[in-house]
C-alpha positions as CSV (number, residue, x, y, z in Angstrom):
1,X,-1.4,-30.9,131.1
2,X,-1.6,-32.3,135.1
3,X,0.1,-35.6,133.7
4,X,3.0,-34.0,131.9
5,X,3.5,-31.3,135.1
6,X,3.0,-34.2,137.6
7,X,5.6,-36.2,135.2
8,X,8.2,-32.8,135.5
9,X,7.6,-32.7,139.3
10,X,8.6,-36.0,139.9
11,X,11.4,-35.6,137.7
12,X,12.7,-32.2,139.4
13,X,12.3,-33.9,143.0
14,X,13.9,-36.7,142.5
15,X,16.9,-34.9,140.8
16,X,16.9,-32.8,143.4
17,X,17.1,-35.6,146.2
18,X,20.1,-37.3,144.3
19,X,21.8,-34.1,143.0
20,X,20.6,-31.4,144.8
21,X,22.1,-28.7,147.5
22,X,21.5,-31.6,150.6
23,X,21.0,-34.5,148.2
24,X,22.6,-38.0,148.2
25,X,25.5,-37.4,146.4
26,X,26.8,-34.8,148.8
27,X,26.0,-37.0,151.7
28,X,27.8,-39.9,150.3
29,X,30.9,-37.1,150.4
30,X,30.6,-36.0,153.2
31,X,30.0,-39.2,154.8
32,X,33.7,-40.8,153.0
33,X,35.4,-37.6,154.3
34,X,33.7,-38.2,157.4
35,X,35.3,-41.9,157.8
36,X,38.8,-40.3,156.5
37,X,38.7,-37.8,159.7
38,X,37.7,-40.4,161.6
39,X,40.8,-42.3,160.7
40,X,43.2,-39.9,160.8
41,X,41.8,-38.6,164.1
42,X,42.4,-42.4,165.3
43,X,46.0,-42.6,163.9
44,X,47.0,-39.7,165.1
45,X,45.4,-40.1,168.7
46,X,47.7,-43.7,168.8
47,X,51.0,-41.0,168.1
48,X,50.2,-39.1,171.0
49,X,49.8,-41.9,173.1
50,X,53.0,-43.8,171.8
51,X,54.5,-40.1,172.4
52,X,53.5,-39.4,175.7
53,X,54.5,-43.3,177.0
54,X,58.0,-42.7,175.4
55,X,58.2,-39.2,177.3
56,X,57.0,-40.7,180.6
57,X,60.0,-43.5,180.4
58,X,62.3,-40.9,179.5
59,X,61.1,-38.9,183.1
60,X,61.4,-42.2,184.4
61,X,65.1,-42.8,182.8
62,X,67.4,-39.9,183.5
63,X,70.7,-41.7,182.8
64,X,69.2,-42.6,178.8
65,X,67.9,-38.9,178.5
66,X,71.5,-38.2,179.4
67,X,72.5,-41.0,176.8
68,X,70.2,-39.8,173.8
69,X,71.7,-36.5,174.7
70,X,75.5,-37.4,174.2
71,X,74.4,-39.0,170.7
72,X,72.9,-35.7,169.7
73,X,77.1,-34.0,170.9
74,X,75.2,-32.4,173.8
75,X,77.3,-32.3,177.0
76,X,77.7,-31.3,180.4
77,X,78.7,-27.5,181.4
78,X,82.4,-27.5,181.7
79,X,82.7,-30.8,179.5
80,X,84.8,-31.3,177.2
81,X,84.8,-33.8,174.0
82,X,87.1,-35.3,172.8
83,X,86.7,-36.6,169.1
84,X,89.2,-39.6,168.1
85,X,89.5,-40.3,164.4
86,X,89.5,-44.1,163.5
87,X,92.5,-45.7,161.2
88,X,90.6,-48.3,159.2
């Protein structure tokens, strides 16, 4: 009777480490997804610094803000623009 309850015990605890509520499995989970966040955190930390350089030269550069502007058809107040088809 102890043998075969011992026998269960060891049974249900070690099913519980692998398998249970806080067991290995979900820590093996949790840990990957930790690593992904990690990543993406990383990636995504690089963006705002590539960002915030490119917006720093732009403050820098006011004649290419002005030129990134003209090839999005912004222009000047009181400008006008002139649009000259090609013959090709």
């Amino acid at each position: 009777m102890y043998v075969t309850s011992g026998i269960l015990l060891v049974i249900y605890l070690t099913l519980n480490i692998i398998i249970g509520e806080n067991g290995l499995l979900k820590y093996m989970k949790l840990k990957a997804m930790r690593n992904r966040l990690q990543s993406e955190t990383l990636a995504i930390r690089k963006q705002n610094e590539d960002a915030n350089r490119h917006i720093d030269g732009l403050k820098k550069e006011p004649d290419r803000v002005e030129e990134l502007a003209r090839e999005y058809g912004l222009t000047k107040k009181g400008e006008l623009i002139f649009k000259f088809e090609s013959k090709q």
